[in-house]
PyMOL CGO cylinders between C-alpha atoms (Angstrom):
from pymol import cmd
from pymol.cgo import CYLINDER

trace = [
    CYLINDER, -22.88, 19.41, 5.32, -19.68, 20.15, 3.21, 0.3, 1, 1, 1, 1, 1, 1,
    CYLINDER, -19.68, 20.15, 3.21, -19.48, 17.99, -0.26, 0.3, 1, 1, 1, 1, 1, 1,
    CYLINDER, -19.48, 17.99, -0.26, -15.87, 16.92, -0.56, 0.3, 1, 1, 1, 1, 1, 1,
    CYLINDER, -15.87, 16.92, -0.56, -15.91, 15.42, -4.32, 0.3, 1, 1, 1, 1, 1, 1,
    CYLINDER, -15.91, 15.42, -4.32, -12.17, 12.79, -5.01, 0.3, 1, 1, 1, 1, 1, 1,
    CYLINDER, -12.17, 12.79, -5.01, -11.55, 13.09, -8.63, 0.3, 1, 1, 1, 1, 1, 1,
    CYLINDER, -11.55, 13.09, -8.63, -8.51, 11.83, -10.80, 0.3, 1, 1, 1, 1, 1, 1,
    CYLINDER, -8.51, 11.83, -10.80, -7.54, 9.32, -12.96, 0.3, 1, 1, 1, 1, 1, 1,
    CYLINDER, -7.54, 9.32, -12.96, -7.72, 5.49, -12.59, 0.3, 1, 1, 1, 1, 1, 1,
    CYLINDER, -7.72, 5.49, -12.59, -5.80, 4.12, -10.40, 0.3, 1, 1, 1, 1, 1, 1,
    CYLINDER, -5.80, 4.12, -10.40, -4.82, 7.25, -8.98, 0.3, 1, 1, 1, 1, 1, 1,
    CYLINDER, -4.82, 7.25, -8.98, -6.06, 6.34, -5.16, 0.3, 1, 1, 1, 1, 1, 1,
    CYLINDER, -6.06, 6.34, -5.16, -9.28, 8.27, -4.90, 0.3, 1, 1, 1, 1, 1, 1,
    CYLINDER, -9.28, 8.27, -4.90, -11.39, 5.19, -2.95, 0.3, 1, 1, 1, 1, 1, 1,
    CYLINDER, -11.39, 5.19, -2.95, -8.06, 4.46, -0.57, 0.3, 1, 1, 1, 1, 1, 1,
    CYLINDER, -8.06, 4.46, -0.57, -7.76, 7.64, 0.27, 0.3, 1, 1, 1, 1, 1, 1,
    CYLINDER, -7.76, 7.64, 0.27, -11.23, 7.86, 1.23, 0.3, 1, 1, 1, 1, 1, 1,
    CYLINDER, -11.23, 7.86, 1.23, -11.24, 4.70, 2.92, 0.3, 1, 1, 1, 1, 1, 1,
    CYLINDER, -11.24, 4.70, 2.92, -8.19, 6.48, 5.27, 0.3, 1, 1, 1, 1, 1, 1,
    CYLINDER, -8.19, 6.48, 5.27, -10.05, 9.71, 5.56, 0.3, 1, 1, 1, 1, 1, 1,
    CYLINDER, -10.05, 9.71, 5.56, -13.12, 8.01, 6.89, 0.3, 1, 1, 1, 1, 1, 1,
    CYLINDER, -13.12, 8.01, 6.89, -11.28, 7.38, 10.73, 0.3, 1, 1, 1, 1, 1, 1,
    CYLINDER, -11.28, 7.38, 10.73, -9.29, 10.69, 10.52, 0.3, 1, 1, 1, 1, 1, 1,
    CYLINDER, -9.29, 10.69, 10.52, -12.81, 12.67, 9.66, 0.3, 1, 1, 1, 1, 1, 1,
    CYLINDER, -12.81, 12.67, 9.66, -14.66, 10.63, 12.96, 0.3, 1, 1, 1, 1, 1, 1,
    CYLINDER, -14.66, 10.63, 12.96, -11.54, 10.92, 15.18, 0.3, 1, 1, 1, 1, 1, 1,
    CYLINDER, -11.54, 10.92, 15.18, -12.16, 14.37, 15.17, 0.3, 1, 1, 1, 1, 1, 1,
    CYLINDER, -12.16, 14.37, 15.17, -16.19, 14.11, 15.99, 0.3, 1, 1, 1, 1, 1, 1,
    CYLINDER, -16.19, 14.11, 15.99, -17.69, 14.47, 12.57, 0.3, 1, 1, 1, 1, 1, 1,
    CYLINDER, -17.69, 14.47, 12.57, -19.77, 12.40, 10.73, 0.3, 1, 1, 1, 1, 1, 1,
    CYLINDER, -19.77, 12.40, 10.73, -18.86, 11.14, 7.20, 0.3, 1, 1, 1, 1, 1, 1,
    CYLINDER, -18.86, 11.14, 7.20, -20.86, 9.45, 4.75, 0.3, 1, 1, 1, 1, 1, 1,
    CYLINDER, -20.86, 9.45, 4.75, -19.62, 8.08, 1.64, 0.3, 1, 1, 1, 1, 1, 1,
    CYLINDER, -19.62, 8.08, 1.64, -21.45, 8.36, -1.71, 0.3, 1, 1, 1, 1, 1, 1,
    CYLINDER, -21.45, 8.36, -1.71, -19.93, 6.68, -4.08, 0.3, 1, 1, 1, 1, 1, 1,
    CYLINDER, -19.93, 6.68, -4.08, -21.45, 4.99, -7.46, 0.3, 1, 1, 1, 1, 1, 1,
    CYLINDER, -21.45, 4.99, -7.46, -20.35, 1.54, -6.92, 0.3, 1, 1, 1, 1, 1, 1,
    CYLINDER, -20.35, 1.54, -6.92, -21.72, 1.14, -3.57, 0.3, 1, 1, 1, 1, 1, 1,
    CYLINDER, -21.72, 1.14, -3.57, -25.56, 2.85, -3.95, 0.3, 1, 1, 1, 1, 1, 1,
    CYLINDER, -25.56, 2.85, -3.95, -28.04, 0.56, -4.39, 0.3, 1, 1, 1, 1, 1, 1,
    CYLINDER, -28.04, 0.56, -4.39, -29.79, 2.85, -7.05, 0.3, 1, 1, 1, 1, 1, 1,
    CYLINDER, -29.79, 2.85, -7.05, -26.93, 2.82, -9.58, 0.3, 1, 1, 1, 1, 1, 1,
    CYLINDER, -26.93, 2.82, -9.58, -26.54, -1.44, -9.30, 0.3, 1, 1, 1, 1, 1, 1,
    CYLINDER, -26.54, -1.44, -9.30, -28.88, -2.08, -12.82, 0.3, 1, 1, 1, 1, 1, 1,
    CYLINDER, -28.88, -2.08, -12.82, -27.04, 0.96, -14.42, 0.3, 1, 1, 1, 1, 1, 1,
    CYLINDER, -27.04, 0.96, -14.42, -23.73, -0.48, -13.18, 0.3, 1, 1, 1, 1, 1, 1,
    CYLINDER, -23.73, -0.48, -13.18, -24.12, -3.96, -14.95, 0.3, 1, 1, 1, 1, 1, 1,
    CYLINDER, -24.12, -3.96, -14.95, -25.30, -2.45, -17.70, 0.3, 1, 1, 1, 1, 1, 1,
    CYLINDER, -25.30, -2.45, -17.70, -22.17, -0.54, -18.65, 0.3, 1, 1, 1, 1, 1, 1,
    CYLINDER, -22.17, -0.54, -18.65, -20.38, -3.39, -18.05, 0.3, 1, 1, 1, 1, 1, 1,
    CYLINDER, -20.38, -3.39, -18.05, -21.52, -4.59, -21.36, 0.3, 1, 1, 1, 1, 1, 1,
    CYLINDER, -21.52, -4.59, -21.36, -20.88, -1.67, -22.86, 0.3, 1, 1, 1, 1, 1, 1,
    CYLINDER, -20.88, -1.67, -22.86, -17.97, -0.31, -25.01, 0.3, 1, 1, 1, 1, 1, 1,
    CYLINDER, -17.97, -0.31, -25.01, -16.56, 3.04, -22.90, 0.3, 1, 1, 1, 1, 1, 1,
    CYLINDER, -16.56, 3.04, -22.90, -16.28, 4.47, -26.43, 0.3, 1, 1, 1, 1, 1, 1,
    CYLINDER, -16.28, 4.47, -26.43, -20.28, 4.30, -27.50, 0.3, 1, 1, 1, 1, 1, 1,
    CYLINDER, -20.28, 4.30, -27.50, -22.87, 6.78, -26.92, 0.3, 1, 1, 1, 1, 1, 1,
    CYLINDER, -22.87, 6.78, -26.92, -24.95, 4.50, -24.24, 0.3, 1, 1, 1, 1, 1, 1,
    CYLINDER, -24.95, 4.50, -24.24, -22.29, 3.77, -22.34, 0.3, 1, 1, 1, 1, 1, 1,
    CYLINDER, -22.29, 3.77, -22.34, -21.59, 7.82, -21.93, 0.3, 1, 1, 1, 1, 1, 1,
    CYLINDER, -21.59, 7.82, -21.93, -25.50, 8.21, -21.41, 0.3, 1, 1, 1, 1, 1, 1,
    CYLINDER, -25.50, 8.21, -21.41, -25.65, 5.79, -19.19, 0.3, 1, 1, 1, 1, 1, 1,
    CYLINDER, -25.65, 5.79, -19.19, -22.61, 7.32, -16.94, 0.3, 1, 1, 1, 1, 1, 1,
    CYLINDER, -22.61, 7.32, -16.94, -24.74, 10.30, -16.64, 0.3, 1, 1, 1, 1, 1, 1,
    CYLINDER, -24.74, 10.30, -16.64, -28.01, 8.41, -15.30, 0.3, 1, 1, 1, 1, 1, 1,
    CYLINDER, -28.01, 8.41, -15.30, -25.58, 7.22, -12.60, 0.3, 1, 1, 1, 1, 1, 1,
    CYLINDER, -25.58, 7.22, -12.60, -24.03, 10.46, -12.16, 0.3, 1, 1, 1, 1, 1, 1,
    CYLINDER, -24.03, 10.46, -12.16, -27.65, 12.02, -11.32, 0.3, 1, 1, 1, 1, 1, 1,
    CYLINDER, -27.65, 12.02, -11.32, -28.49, 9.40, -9.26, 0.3, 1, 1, 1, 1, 1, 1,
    CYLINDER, -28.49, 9.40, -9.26, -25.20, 9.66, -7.40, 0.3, 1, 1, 1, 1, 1, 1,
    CYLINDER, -25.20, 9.66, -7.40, -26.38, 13.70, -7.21, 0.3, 1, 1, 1, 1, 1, 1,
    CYLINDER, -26.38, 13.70, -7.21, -29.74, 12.54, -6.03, 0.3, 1, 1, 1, 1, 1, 1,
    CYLINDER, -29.74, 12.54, -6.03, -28.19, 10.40, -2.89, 0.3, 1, 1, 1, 1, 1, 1,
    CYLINDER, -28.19, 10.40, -2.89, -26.25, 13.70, -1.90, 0.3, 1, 1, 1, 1, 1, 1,
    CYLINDER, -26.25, 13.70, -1.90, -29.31, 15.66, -1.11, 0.3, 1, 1, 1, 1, 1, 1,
    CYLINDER, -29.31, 15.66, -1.11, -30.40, 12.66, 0.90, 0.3, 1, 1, 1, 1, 1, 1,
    CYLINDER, -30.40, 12.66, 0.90, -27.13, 12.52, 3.65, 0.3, 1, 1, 1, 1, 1, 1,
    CYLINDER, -27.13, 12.52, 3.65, -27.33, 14.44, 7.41, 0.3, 1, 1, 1, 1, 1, 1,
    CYLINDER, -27.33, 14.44, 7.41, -23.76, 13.91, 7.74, 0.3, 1, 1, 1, 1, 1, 1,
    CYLINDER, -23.76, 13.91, 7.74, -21.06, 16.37, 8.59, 0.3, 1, 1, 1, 1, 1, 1,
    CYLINDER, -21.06, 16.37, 8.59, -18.96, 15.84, 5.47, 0.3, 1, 1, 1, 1, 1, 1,
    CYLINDER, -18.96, 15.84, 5.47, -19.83, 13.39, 2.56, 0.3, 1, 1, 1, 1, 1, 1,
    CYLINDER, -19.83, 13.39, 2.56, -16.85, 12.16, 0.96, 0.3, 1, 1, 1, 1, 1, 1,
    CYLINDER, -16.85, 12.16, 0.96, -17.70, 11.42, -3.09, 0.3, 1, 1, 1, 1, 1, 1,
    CYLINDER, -17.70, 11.42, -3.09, -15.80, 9.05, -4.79, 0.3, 1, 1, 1, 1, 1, 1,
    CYLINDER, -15.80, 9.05, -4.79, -15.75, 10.60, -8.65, 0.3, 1, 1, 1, 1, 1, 1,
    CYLINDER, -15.75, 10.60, -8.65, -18.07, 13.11, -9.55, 0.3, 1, 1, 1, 1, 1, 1,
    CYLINDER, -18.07, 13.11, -9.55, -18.88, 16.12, -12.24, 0.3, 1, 1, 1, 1, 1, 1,
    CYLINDER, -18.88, 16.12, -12.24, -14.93, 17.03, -12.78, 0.3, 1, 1, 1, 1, 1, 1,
    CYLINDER, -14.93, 17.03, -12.78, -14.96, 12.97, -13.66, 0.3, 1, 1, 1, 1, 1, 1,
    CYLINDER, -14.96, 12.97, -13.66, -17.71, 13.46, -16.14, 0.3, 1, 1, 1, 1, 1, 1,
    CYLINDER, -17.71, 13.46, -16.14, -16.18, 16.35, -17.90, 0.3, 1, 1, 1, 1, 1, 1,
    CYLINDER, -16.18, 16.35, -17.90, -12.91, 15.35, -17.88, 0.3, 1, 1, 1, 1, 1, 1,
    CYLINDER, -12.91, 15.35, -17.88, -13.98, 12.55, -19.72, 0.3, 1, 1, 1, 1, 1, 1,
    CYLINDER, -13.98, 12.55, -19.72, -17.04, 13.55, -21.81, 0.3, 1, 1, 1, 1, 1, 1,
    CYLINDER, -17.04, 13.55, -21.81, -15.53, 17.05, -22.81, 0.3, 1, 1, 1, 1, 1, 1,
    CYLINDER, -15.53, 17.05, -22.81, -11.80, 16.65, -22.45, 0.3, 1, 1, 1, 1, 1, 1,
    CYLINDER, -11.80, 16.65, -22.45, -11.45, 12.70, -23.51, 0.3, 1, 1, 1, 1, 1, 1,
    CYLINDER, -11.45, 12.70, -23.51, -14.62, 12.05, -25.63, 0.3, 1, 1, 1, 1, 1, 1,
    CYLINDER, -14.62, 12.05, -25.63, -15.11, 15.96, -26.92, 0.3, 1, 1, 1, 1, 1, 1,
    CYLINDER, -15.11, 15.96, -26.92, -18.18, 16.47, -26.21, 0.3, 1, 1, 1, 1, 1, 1,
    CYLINDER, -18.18, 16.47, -26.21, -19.89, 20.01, -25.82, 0.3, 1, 1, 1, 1, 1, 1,
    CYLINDER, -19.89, 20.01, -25.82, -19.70, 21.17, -22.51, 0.3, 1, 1, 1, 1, 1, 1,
    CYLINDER, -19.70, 21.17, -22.51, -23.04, 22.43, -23.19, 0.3, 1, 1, 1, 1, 1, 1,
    CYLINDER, -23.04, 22.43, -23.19, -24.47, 18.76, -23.39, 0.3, 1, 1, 1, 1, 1, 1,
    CYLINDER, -24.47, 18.76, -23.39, -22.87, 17.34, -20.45, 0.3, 1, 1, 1, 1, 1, 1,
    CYLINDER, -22.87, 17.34, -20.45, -24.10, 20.27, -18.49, 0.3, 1, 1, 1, 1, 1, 1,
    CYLINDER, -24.10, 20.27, -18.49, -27.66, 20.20, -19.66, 0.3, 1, 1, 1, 1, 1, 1,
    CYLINDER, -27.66, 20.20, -19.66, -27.77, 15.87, -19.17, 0.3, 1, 1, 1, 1, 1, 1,
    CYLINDER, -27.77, 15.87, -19.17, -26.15, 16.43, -15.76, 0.3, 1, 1, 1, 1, 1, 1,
    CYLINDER, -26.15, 16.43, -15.76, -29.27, 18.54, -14.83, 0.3, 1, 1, 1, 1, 1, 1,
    CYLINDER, -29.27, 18.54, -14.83, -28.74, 20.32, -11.74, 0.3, 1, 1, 1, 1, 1, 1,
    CYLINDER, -28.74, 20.32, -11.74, -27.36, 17.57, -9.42, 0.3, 1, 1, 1, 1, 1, 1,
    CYLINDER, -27.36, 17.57, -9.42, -25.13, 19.22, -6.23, 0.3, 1, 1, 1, 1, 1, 1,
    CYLINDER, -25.13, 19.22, -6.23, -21.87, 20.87, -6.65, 0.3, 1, 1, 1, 1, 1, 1,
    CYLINDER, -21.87, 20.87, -6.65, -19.07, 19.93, -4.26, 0.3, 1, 1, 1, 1, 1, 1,
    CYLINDER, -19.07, 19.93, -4.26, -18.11, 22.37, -1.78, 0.3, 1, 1, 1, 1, 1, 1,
    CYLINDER, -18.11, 22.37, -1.78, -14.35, 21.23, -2.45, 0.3, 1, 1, 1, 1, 1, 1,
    CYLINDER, -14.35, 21.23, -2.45, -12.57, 18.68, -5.25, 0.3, 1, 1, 1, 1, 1, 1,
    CYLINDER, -12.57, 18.68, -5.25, -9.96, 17.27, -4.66, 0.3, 1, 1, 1, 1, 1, 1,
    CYLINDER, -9.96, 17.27, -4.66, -7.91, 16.47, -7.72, 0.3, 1, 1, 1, 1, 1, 1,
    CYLINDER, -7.91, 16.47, -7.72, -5.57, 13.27, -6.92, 0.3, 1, 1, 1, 1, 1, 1,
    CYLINDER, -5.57, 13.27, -6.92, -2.58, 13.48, -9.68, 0.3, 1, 1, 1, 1, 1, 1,
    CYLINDER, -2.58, 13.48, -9.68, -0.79, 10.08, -10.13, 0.3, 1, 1, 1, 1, 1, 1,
    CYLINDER, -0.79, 10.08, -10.13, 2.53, 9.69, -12.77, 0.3, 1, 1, 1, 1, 1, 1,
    CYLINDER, 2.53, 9.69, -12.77, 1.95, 7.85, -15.46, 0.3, 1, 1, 1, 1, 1, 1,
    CYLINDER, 1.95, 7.85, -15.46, 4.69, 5.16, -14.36, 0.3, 1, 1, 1, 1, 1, 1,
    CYLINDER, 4.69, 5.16, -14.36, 2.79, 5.04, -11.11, 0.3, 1, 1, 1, 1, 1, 1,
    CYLINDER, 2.79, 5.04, -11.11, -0.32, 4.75, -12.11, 0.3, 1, 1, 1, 1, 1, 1,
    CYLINDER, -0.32, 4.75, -12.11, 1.07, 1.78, -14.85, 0.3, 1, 1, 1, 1, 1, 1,
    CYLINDER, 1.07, 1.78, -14.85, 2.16, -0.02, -11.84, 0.3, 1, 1, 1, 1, 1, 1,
    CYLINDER, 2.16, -0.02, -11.84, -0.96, -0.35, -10.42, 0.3, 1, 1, 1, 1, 1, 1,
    CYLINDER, -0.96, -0.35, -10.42, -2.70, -1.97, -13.73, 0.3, 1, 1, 1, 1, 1, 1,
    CYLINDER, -2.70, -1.97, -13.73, -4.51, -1.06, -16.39, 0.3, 1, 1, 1, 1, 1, 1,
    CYLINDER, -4.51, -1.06, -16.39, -8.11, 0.09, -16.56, 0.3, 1, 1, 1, 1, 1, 1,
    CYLINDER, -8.11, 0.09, -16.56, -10.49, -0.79, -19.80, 0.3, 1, 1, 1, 1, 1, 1,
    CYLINDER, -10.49, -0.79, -19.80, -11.33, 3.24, -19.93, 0.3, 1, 1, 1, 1, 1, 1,
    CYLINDER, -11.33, 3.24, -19.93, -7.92, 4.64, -20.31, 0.3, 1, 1, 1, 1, 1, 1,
    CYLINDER, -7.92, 4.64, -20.31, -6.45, 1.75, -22.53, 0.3, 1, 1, 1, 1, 1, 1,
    CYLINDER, -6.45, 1.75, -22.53, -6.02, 4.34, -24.96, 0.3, 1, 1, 1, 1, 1, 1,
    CYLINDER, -6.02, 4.34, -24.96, -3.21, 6.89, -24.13, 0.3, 1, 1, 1, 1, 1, 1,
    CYLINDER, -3.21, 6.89, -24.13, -3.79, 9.55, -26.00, 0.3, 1, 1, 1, 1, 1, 1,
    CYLINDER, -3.79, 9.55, -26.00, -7.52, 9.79, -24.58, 0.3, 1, 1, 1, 1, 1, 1,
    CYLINDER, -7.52, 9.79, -24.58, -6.24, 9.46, -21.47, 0.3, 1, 1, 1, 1, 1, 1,
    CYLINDER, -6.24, 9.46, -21.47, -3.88, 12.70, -21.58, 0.3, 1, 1, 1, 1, 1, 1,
    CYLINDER, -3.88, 12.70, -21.58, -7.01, 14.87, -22.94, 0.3, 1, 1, 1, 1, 1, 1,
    CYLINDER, -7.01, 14.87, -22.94, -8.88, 13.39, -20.18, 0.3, 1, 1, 1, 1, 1, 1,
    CYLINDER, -8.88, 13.39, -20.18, -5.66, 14.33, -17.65, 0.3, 1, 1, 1, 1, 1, 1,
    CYLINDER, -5.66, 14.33, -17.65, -5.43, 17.43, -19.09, 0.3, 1, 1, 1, 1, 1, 1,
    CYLINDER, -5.43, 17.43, -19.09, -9.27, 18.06, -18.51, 0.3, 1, 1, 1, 1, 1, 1,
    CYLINDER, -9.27, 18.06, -18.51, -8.64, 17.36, -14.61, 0.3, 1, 1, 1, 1, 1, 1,
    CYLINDER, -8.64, 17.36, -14.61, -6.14, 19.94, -14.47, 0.3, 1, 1, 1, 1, 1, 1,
    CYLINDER, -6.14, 19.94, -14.47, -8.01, 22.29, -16.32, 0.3, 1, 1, 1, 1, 1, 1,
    CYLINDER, -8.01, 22.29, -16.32, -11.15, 22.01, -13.88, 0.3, 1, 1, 1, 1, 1, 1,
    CYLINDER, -11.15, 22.01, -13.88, -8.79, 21.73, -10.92, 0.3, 1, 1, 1, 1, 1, 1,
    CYLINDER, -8.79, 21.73, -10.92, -7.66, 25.20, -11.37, 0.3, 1, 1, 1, 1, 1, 1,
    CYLINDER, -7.66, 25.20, -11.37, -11.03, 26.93, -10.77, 0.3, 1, 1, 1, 1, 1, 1,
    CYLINDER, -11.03, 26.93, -10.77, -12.29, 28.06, -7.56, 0.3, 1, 1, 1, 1, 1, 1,
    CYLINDER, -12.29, 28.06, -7.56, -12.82, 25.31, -4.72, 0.3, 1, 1, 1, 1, 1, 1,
    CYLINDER, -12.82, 25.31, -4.72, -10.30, 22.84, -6.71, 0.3, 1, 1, 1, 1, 1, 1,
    CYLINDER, -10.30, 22.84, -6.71, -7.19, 21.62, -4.90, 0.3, 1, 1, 1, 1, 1, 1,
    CYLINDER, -7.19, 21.62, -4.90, -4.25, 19.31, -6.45, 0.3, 1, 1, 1, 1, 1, 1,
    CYLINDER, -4.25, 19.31, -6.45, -3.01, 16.36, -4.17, 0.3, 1, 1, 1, 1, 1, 1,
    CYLINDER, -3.01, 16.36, -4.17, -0.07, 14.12, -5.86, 0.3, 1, 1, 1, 1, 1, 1,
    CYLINDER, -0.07, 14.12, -5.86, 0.05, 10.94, -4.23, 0.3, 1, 1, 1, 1, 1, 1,
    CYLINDER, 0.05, 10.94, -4.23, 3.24, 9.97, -5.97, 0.3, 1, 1, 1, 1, 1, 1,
    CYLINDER, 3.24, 9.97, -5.97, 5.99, 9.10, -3.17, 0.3, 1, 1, 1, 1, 1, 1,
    CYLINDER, 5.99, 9.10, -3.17, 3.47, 9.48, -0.59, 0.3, 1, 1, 1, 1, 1, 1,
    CYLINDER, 3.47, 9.48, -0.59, 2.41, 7.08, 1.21, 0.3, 1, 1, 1, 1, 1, 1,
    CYLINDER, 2.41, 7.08, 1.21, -1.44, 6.38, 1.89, 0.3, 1, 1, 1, 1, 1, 1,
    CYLINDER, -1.44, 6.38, 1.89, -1.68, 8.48, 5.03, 0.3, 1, 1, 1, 1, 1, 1,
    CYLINDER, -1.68, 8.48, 5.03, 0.45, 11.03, 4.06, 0.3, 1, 1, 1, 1, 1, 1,
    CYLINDER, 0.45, 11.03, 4.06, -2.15, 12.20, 0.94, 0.3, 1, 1, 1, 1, 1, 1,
    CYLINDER, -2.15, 12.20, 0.94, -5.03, 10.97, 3.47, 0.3, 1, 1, 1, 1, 1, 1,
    CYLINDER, -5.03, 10.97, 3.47, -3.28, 13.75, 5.63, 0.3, 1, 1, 1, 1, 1, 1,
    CYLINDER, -3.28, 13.75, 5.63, -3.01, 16.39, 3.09, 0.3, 1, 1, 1, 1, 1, 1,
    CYLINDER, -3.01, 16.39, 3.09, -6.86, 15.80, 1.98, 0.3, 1, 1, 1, 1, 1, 1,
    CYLINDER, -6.86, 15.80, 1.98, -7.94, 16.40, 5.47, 0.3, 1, 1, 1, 1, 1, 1,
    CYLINDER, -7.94, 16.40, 5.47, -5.93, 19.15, 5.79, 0.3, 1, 1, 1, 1, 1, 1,
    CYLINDER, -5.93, 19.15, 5.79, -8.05, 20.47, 2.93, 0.3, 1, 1, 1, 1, 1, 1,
    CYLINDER, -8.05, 20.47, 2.93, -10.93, 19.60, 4.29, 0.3, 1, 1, 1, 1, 1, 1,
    CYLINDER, -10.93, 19.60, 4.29, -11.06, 20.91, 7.49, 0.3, 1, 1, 1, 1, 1, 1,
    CYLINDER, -11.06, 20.91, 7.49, -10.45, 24.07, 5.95, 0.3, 1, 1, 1, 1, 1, 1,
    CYLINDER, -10.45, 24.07, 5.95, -13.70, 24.21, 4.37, 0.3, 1, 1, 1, 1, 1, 1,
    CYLINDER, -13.70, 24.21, 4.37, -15.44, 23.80, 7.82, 0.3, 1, 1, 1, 1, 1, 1,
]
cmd.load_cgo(trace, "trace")
């Protein structure tokens, strides 16, 4: 199994390019799961919780990180050939140590030791772009959300980290690019 992990900002096409890679991945006799933290059942009380929650506040972070395990926990569950995650640990530090400053220390140690991608793929969107496609309640702030940009690129520069900018691509061609990516892994 190879653990492909979609991370970026809001908005930036991580679940539509998964969506596209799905077919492409199958077309060429693998099988793909998706794991994503809007879709397991586990994560459904946790979701509607943090609905109710302020993305600023200390719950709302803790509570991210409950759903981040469980997401972790539903990876070592999967037979498939490549499982396609839709945000994962570069989302939580990006946000929690980049955006929100907190030790890196004390996301690692609340993270436990939940599954590491094999690959993440870092989907860069310009800010124009990404304003075109609406506004998110998490990144209302814009100075949060460059220290929580600047945290993606950060991680995306370590080993088995890969930049894909979708801007004046269209959906297949970054669905294209990913795979590319991908299959190299195999």
């Amino acid at each position: 199994m190879i653990r492909i992990a979609l991370e970026g900002l809001p908005r930036a096409g991580k679940t539509t390019t998964i969506q596209e890679l799905v077919p492409l991945i199958e077309a060429r006799g693998l099988s793909v799961q998706i794991v994503d933290t809007k879709t397991l059942e586990t994560t459904a009380p946790l979701r509607e919780k943090i609905k109710t929650l302020s993305p600023e506040s200390e719950e709302y972070i803790h509570t991210q990180w409950e759903i981040r395990k469980l997401q972790g926990e539903a990876l070592n569950t999967t037979e498939a050939d490549i499982v396609l995650i839709d945000r994962y640990i570069d989302s939580t530090f990006a946000t929690d140590v980049y955006g929100h400053g907190i030790p890196q220390e004390t996301v690692t140690t609340a993270l436990g030791d939940i599954p590491k991608p094999d690959l993440s793929i870092l989907l860069t969107i310009s800010n124009m772009e990404r304003t075109k496609r609406g506004t998110v309640r998490t990144m209302h702030d814009e100075s949060f959300a460059a220290r929580v940009e600047d945290g993606f690129h950060k991680l995306a520069s370590q080993p088995n980290h890969a930049i894909v900018s979708v801007d004046g691509k269209t959906e297949d061609e970054v669905a294209q690019e990913c795979l590319s990516l991908i299959l190299k892994k195999r």
